[in-house]
PDB file of the backbone (N, CA, C, O) and the ligand in Angstrom, with CONECT records:
HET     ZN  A 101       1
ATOM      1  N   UNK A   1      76.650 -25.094  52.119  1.00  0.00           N
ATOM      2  CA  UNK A   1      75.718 -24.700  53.184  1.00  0.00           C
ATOM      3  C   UNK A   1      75.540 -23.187  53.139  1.00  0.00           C
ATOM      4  O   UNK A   1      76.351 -22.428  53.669  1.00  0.00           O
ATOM      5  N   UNK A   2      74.257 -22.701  52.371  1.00  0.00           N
ATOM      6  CA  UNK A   2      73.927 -21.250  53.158  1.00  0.00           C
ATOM      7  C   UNK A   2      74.208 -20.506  54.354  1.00  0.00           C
ATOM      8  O   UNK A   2      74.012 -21.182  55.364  1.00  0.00           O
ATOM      9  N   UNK A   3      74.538 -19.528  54.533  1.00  0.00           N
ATOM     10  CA  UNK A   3      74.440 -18.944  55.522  1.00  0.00           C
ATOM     11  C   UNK A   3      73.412 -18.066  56.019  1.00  0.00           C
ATOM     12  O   UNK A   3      72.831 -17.464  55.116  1.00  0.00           O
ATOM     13  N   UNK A   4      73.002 -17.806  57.221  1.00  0.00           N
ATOM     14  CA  UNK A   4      71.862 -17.542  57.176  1.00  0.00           C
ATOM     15  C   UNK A   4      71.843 -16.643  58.214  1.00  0.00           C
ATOM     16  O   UNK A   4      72.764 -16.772  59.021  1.00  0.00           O
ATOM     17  N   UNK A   5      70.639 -15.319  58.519  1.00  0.00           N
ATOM     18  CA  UNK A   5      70.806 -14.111  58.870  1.00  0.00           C
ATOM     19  C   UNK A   5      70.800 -14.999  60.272  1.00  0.00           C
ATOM     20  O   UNK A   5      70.247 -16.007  60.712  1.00  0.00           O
ATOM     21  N   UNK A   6      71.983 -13.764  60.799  1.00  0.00           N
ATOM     22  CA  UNK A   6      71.990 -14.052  62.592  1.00  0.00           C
ATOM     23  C   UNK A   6      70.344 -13.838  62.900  1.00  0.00           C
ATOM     24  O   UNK A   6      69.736 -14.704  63.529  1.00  0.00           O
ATOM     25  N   UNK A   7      69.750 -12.772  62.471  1.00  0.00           N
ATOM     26  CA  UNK A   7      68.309 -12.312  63.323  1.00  0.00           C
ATOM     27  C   UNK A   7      67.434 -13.294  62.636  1.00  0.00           C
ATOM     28  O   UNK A   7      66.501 -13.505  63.410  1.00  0.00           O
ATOM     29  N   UNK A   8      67.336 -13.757  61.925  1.00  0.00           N
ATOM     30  CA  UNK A   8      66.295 -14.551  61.417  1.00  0.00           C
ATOM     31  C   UNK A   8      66.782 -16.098  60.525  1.00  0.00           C
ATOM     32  O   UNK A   8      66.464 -16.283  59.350  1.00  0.00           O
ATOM     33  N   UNK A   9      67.458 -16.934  61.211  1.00  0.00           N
ATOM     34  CA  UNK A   9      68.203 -17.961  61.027  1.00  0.00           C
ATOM     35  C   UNK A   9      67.313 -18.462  60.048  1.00  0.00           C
ATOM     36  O   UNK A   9      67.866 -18.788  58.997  1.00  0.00           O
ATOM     37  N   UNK A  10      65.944 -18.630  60.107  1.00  0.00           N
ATOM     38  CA  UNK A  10      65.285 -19.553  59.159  1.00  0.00           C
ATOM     39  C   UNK A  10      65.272 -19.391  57.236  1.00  0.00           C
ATOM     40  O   UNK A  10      65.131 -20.219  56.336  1.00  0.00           O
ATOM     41  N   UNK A  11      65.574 -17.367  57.264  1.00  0.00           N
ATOM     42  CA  UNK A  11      66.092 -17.562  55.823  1.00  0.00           C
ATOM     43  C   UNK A  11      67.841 -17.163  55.433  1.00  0.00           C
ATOM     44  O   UNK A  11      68.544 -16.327  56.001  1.00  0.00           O
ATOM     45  N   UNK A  12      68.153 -17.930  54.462  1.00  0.00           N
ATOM     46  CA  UNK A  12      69.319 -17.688  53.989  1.00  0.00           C
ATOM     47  C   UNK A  12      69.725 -16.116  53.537  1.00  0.00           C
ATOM     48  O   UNK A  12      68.975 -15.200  53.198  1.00  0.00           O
ATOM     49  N   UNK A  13      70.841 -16.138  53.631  1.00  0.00           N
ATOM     50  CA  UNK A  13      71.417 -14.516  53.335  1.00  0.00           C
ATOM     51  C   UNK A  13      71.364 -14.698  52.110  1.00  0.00           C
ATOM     52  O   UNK A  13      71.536 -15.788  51.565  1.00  0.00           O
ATOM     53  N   UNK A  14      71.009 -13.163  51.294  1.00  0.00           N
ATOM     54  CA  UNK A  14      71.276 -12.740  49.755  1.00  0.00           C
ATOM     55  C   UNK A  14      72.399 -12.604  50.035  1.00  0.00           C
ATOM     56  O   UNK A  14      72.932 -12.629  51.144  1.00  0.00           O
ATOM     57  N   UNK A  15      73.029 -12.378  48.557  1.00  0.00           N
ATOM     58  CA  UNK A  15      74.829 -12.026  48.366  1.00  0.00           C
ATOM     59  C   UNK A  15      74.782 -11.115  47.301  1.00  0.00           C
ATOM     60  O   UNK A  15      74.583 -11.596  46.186  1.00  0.00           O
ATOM     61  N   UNK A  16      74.930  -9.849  47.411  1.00  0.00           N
ATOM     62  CA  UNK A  16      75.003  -8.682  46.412  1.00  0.00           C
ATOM     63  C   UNK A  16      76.589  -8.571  46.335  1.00  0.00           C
ATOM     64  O   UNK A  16      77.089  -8.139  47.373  1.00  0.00           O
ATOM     65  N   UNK A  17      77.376  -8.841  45.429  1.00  0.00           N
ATOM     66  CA  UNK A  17      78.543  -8.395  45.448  1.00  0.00           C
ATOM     67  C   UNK A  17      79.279  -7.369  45.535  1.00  0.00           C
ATOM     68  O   UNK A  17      79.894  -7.079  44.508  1.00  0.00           O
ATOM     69  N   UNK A  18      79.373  -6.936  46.131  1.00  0.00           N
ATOM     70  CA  UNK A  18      80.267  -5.062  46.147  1.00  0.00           C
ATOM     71  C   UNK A  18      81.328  -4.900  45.953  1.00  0.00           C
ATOM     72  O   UNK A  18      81.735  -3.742  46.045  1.00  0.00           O
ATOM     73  N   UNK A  19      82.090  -5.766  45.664  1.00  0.00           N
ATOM     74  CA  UNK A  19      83.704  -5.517  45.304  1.00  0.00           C
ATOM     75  C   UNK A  19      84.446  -7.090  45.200  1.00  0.00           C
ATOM     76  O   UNK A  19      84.240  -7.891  46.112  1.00  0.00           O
ATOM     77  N   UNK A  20      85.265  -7.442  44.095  1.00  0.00           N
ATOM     78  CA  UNK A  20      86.195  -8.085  43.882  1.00  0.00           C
ATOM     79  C   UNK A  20      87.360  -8.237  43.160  1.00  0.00           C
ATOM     80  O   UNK A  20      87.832  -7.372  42.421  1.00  0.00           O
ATOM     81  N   UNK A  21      87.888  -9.466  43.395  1.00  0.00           N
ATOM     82  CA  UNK A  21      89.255  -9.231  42.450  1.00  0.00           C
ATOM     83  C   UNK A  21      89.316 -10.428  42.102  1.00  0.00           C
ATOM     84  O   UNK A  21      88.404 -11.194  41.791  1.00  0.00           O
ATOM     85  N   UNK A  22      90.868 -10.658  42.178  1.00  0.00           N
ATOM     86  CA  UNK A  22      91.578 -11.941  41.761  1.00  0.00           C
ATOM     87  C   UNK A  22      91.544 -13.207  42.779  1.00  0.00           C
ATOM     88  O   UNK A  22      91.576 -14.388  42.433  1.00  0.00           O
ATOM     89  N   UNK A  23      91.468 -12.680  44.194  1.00  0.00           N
ATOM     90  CA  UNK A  23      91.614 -13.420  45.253  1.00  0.00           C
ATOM     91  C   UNK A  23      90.424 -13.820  46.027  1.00  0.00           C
ATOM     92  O   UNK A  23      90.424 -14.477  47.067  1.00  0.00           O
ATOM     93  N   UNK A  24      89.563 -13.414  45.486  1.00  0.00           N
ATOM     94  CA  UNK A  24      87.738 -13.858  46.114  1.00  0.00           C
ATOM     95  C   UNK A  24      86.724 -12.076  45.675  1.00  0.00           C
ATOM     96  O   UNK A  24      86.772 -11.432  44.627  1.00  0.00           O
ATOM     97  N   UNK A  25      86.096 -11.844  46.685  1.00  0.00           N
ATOM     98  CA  UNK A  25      85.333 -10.996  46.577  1.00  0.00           C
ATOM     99  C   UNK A  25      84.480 -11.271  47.601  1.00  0.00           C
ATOM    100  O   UNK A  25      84.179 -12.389  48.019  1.00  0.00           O
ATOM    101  N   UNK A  26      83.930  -9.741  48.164  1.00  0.00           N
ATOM    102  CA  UNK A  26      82.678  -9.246  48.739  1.00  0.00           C
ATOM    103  C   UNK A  26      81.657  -9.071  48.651  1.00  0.00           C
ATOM    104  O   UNK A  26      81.229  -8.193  47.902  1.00  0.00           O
ATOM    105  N   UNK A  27      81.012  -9.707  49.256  1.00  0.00           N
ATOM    106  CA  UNK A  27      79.684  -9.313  49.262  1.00  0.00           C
ATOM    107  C   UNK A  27      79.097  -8.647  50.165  1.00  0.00           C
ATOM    108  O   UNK A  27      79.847  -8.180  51.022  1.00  0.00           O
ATOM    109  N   UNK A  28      77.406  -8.326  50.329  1.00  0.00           N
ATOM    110  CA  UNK A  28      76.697  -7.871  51.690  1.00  0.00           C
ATOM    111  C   UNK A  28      75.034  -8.669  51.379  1.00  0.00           C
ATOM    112  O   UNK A  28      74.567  -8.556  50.246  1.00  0.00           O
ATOM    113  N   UNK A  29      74.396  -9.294  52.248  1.00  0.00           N
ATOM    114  CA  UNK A  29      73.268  -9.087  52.752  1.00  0.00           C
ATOM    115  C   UNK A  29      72.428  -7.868  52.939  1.00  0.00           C
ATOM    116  O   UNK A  29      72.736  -7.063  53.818  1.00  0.00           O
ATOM    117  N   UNK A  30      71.414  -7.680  52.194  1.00  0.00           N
ATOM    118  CA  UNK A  30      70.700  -6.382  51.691  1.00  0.00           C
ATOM    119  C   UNK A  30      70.165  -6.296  53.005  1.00  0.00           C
ATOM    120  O   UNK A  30      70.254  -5.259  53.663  1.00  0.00           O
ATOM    121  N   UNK A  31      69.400  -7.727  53.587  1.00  0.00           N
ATOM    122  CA  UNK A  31      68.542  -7.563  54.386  1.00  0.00           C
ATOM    123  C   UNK A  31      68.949  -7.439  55.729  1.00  0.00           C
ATOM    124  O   UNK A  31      68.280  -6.757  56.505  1.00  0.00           O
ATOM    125  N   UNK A  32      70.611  -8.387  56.317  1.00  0.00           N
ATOM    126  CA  UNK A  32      71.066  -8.112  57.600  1.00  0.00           C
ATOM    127  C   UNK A  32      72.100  -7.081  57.497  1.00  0.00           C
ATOM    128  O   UNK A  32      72.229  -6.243  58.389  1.00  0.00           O
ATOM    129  N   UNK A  33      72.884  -7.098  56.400  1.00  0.00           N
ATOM    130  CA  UNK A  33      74.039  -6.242  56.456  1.00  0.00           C
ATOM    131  C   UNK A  33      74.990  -6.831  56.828  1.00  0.00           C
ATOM    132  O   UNK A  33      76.063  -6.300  57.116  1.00  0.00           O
ATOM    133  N   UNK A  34      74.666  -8.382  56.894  1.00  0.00           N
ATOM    134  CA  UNK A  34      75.932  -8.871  57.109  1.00  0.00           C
ATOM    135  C   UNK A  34      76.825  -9.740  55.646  1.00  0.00           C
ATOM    136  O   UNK A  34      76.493 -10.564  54.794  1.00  0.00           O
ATOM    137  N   UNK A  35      78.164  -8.936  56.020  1.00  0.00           N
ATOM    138  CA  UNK A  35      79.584  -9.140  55.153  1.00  0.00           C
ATOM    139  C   UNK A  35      80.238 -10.464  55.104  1.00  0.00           C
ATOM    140  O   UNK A  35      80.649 -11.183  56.015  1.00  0.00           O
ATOM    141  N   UNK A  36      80.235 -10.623  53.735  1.00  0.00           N
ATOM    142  CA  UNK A  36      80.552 -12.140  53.556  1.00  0.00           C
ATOM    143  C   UNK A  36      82.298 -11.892  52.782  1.00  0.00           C
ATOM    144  O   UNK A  36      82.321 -11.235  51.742  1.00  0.00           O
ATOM    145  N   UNK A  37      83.162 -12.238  53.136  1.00  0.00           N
ATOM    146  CA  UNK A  37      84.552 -12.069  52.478  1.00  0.00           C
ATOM    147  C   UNK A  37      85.013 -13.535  52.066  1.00  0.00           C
ATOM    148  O   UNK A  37      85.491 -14.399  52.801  1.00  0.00           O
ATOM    149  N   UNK A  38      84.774 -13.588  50.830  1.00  0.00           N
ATOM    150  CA  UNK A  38      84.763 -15.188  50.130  1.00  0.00           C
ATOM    151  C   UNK A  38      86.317 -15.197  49.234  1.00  0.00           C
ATOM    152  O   UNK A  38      86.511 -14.768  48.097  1.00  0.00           O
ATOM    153  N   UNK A  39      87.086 -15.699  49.970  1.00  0.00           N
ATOM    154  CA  UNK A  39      88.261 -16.619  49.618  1.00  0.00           C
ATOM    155  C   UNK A  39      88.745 -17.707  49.200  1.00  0.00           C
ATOM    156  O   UNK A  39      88.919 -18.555  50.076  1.00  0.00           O
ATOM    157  N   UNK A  40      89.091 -18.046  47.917  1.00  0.00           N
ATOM    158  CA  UNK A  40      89.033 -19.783  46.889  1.00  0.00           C
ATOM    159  C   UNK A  40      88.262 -20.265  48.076  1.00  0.00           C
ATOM    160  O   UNK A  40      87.121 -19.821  47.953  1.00  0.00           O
ATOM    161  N   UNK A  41      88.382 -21.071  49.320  1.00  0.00           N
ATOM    162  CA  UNK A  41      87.564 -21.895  49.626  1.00  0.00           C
ATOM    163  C   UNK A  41      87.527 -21.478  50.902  1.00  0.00           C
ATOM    164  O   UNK A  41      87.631 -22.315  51.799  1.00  0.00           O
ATOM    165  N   UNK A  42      87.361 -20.025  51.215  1.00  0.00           N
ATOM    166  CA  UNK A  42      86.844 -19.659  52.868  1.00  0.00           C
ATOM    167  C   UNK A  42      86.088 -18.569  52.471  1.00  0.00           C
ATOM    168  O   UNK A  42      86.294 -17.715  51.609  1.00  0.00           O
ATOM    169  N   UNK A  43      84.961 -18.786  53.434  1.00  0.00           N
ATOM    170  CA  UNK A  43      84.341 -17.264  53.540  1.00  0.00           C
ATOM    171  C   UNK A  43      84.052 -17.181  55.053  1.00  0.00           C
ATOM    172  O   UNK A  43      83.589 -18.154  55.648  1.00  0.00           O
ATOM    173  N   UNK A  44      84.323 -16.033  55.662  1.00  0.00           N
ATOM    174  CA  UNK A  44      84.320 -15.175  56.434  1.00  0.00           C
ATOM    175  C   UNK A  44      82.764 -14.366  56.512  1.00  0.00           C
ATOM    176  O   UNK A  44      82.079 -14.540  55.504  1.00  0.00           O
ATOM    177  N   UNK A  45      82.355 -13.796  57.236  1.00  0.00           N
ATOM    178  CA  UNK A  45      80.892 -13.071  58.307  1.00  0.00           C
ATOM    179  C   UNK A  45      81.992 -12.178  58.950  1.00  0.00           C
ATOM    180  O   UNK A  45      83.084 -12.653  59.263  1.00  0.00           O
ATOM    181  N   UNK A  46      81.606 -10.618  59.174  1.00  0.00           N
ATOM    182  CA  UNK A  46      81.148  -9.656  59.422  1.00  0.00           C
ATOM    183  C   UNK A  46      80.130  -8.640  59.567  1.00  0.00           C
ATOM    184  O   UNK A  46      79.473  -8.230  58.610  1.00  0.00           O
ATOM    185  N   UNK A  47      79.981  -8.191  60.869  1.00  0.00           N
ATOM    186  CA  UNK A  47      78.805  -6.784  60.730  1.00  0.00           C
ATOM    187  C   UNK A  47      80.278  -6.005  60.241  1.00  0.00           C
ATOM    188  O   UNK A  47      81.503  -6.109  60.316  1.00  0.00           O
ATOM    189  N   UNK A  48      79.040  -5.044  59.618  1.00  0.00           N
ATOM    190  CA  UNK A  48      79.997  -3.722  59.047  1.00  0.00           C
ATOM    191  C   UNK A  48      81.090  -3.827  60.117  1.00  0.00           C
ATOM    192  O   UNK A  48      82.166  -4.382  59.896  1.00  0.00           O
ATOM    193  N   UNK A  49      80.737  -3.226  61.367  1.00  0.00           N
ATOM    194  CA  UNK A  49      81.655  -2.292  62.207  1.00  0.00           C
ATOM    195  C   UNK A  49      83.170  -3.516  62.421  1.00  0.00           C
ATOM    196  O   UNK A  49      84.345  -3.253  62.675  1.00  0.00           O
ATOM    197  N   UNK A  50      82.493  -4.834  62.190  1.00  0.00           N
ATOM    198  CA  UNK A  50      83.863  -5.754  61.960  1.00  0.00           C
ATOM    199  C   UNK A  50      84.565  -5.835  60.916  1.00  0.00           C
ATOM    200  O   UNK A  50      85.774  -6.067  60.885  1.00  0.00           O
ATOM    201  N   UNK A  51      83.688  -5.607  59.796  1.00  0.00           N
ATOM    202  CA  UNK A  51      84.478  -5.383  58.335  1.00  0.00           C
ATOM    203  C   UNK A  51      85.100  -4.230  58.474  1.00  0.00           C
ATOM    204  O   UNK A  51      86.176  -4.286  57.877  1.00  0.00           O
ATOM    205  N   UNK A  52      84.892  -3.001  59.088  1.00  0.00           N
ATOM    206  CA  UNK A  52      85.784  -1.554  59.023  1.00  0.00           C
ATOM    207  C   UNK A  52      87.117  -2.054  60.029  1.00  0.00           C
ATOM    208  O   UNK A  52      88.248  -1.676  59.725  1.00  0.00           O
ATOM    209  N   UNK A  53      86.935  -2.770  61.022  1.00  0.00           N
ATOM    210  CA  UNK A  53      87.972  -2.776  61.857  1.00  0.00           C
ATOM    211  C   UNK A  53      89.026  -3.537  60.576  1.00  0.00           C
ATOM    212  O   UNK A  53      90.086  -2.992  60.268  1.00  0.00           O
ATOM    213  N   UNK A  54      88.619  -4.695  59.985  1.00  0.00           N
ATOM    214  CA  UNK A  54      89.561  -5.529  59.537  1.00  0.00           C
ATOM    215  C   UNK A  54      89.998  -4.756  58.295  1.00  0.00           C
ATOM    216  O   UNK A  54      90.951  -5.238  57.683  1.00  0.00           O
ATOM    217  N   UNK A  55      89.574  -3.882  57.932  1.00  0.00           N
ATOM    218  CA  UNK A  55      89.474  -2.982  56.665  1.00  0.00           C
ATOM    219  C   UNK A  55      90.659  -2.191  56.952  1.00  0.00           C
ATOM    220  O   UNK A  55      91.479  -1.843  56.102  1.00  0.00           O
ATOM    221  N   UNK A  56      90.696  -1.986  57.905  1.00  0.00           N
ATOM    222  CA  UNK A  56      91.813  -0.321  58.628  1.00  0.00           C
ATOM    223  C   UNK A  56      92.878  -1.469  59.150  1.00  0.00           C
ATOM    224  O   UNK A  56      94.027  -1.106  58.899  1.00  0.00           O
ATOM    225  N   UNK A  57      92.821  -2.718  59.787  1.00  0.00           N
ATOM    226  CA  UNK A  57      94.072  -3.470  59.999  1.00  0.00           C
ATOM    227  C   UNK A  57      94.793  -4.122  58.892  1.00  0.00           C
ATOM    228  O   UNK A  57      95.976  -4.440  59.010  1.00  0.00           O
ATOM    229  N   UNK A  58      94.216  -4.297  57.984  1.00  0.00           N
ATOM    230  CA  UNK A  58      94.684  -4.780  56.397  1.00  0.00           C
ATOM    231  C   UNK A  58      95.455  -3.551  55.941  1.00  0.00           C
ATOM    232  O   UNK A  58      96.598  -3.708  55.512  1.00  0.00           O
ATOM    233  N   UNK A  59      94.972  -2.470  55.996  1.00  0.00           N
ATOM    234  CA  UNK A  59      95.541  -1.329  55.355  1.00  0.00           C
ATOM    235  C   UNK A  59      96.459  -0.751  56.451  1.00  0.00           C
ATOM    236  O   UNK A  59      97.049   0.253  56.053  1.00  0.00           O
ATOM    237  N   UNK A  60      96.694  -1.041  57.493  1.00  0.00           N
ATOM    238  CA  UNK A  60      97.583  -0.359  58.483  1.00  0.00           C
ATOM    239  C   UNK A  60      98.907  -1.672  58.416  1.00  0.00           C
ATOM    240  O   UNK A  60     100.064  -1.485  58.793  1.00  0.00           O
ATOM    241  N   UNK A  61      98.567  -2.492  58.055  1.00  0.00           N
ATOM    242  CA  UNK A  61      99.591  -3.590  57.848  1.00  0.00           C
ATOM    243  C   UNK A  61     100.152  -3.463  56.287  1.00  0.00           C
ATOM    244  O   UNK A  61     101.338  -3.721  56.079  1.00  0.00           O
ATOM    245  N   UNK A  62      99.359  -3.096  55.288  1.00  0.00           N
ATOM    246  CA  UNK A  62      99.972  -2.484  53.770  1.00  0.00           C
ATOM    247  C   UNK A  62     100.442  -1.324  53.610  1.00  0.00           C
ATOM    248  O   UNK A  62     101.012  -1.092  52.544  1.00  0.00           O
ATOM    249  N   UNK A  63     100.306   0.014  54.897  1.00  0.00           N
ATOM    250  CA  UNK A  63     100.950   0.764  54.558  1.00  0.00           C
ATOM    251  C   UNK A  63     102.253   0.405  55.527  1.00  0.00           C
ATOM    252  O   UNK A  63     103.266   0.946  55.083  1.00  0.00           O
ATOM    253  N   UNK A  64     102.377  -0.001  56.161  1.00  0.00           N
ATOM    254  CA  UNK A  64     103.726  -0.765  56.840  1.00  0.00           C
ATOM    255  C   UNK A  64     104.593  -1.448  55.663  1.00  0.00           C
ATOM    256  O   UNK A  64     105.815  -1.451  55.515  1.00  0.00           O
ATOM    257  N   UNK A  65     103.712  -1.950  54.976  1.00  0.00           N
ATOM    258  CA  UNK A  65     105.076  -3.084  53.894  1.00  0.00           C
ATOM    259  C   UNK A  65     105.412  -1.673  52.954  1.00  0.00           C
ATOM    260  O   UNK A  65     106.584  -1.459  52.643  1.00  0.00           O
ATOM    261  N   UNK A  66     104.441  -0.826  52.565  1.00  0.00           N
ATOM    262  CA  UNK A  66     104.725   0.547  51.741  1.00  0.00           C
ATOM    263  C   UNK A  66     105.753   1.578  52.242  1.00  0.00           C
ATOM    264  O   UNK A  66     106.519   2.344  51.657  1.00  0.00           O
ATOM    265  N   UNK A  67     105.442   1.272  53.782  1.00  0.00           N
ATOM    266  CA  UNK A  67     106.605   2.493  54.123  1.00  0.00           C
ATOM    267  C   UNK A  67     107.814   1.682  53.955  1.00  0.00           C
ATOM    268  O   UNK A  67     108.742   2.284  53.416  1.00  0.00           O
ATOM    269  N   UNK A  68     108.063   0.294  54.330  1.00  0.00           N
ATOM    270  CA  UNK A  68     109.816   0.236  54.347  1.00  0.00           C
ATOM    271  C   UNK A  68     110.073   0.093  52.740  1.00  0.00           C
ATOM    272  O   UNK A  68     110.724   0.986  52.198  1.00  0.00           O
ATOM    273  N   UNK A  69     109.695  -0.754  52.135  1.00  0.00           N
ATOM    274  CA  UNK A  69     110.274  -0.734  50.890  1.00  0.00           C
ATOM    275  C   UNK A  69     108.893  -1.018  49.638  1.00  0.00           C
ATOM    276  O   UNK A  69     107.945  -1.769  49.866  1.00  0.00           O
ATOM    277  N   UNK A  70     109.090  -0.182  48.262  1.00  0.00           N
ATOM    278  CA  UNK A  70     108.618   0.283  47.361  1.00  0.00           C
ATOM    279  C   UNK A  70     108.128  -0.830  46.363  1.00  0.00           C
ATOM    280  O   UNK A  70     107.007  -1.306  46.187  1.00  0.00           O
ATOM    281  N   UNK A  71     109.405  -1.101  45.736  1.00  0.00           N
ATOM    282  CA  UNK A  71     109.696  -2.390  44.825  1.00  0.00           C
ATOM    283  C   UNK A  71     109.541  -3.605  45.019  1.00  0.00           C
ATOM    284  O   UNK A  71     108.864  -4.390  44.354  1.00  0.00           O
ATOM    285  N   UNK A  72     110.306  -3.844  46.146  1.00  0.00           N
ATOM    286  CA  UNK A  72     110.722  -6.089  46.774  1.00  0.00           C
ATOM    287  C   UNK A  72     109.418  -5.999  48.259  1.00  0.00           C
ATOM    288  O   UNK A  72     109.448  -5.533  49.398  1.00  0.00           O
ATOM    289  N   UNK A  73     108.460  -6.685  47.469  1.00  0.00           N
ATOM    290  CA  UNK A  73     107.709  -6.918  48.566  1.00  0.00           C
ATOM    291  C   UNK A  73     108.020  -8.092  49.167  1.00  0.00           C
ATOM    292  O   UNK A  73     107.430  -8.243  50.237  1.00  0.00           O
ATOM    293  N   UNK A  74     108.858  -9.120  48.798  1.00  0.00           N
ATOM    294  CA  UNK A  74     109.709  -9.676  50.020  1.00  0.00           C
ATOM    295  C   UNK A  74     110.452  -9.319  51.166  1.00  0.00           C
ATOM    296  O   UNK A  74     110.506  -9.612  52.360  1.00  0.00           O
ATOM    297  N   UNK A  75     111.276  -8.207  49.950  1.00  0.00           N
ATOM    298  CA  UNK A  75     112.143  -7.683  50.940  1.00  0.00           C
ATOM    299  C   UNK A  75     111.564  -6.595  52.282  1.00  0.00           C
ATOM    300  O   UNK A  75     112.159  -6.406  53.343  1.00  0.00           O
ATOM    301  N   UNK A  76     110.160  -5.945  51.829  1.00  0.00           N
ATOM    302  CA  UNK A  76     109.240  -5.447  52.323  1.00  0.00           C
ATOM    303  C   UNK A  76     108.982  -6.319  54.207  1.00  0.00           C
ATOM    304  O   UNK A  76     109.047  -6.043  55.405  1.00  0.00           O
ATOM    305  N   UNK A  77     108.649  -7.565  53.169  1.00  0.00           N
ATOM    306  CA  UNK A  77     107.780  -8.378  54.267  1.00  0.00           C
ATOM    307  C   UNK A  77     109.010  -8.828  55.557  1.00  0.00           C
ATOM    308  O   UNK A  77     108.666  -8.777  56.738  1.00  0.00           O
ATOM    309  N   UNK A  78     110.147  -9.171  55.244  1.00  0.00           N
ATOM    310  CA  UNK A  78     111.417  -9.575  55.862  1.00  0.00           C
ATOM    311  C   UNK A  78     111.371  -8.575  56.298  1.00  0.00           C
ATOM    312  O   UNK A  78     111.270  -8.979  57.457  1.00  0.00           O
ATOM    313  N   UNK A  79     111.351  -7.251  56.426  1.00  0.00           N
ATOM    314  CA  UNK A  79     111.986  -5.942  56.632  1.00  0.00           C
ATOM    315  C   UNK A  79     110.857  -5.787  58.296  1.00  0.00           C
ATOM    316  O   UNK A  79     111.156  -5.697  59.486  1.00  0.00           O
ATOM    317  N   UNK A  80     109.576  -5.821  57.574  1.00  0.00           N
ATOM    318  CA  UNK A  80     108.757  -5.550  58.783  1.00  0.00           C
ATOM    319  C   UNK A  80     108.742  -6.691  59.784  1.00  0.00           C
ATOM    320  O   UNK A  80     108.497  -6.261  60.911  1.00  0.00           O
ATOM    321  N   UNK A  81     108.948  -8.177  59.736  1.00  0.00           N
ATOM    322  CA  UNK A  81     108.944  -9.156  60.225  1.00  0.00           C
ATOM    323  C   UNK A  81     110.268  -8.434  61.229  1.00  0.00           C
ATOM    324  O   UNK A  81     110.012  -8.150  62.399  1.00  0.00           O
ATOM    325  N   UNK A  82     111.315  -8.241  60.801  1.00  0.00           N
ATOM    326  CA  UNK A  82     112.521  -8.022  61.974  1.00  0.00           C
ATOM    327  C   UNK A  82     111.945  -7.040  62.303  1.00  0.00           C
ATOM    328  O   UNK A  82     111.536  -7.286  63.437  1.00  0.00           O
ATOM    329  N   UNK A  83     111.640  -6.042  62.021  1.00  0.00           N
ATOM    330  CA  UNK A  83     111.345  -4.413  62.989  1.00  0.00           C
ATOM    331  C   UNK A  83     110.137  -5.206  63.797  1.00  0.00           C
ATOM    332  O   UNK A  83     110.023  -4.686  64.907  1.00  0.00           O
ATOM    333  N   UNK A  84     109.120  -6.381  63.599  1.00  0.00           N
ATOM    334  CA  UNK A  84     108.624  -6.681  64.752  1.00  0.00           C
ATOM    335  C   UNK A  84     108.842  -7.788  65.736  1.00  0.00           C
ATOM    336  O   UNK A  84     107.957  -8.306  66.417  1.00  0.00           O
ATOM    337  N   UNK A  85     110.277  -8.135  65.740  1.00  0.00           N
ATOM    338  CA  UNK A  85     110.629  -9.156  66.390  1.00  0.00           C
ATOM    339  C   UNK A  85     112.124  -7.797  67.446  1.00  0.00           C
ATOM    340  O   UNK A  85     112.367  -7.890  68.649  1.00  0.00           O
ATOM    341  N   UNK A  86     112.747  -6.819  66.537  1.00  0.00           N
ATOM    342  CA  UNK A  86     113.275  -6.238  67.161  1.00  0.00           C
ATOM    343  C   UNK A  86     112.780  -5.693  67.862  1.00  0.00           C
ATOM    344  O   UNK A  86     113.041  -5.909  69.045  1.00  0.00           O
ATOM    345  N   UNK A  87     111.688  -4.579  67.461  1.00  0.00           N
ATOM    346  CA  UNK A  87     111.319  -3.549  67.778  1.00  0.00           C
ATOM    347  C   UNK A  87     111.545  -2.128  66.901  1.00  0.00           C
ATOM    348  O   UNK A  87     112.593  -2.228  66.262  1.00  0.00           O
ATOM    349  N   UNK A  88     111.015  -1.105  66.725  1.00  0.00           N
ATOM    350  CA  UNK A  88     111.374  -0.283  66.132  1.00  0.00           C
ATOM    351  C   UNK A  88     112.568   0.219  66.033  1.00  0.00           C
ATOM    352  O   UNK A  88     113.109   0.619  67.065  1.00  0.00           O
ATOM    353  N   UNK A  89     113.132   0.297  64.990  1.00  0.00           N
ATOM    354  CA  UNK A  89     114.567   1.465  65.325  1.00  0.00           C
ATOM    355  C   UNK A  89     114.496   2.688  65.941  1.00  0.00           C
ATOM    356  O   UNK A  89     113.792   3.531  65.384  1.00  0.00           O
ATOM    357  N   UNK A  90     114.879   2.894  66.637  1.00  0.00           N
ATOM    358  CA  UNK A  90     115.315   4.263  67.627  1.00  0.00           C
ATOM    359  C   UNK A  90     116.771   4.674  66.870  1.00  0.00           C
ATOM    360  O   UNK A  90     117.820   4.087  66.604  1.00  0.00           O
ATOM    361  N   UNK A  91     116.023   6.490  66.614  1.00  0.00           N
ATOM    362  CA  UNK A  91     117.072   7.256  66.031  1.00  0.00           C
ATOM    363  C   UNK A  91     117.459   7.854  66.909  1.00  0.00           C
ATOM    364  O   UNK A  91     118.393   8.642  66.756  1.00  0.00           O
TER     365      UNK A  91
HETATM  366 ZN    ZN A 101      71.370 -11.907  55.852  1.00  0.00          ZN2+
END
């Protein structure tokens, strides 16, 4: 099923790709500007200003696994999981 511009439901959105990888890829709508984030079998809608929010919470949650640990991104992910069930350490 197409998706189709919020302002003008009757035509389907273009998909210009602007960035991908291994795990799906991005696109945009030339004509609404609206952000399509296509995952093996989900895609996601955003206006920009929702793609920047989720943009800065993705990356405020990766520099969290970056600050505790370098190497073991398990040990990373365990690490931040207790600091948010504890709470931060207080020095
Ligand atoms: Zn569109």
């Amino acid at each position: 099923m197409p998706s189709k511009h919020p302002q003008n439901p009757s035509e389907p959105c273009q998909h210009v790709t602007i960035a991908d990888s291994t795990i799906g890829h991005v696109s945009i709508c030339p004509e609404c500007s609206v952000l399509h984030l296509s995952l093996s079998h989900v895609s996601l809608r955003f206006t920009p200003e929702a793609f920047r929010a989720l943009s800065a919470m993705v990356g405020d949650a990766q520099a969290r696994l970056d600050h505790v640990a370098q190497s073991n991104a398990a040990a990373a992910a365990a690490a931040v999981i207790d600091e948010a069930r504890h709470g931060p350490k207080l020095h």
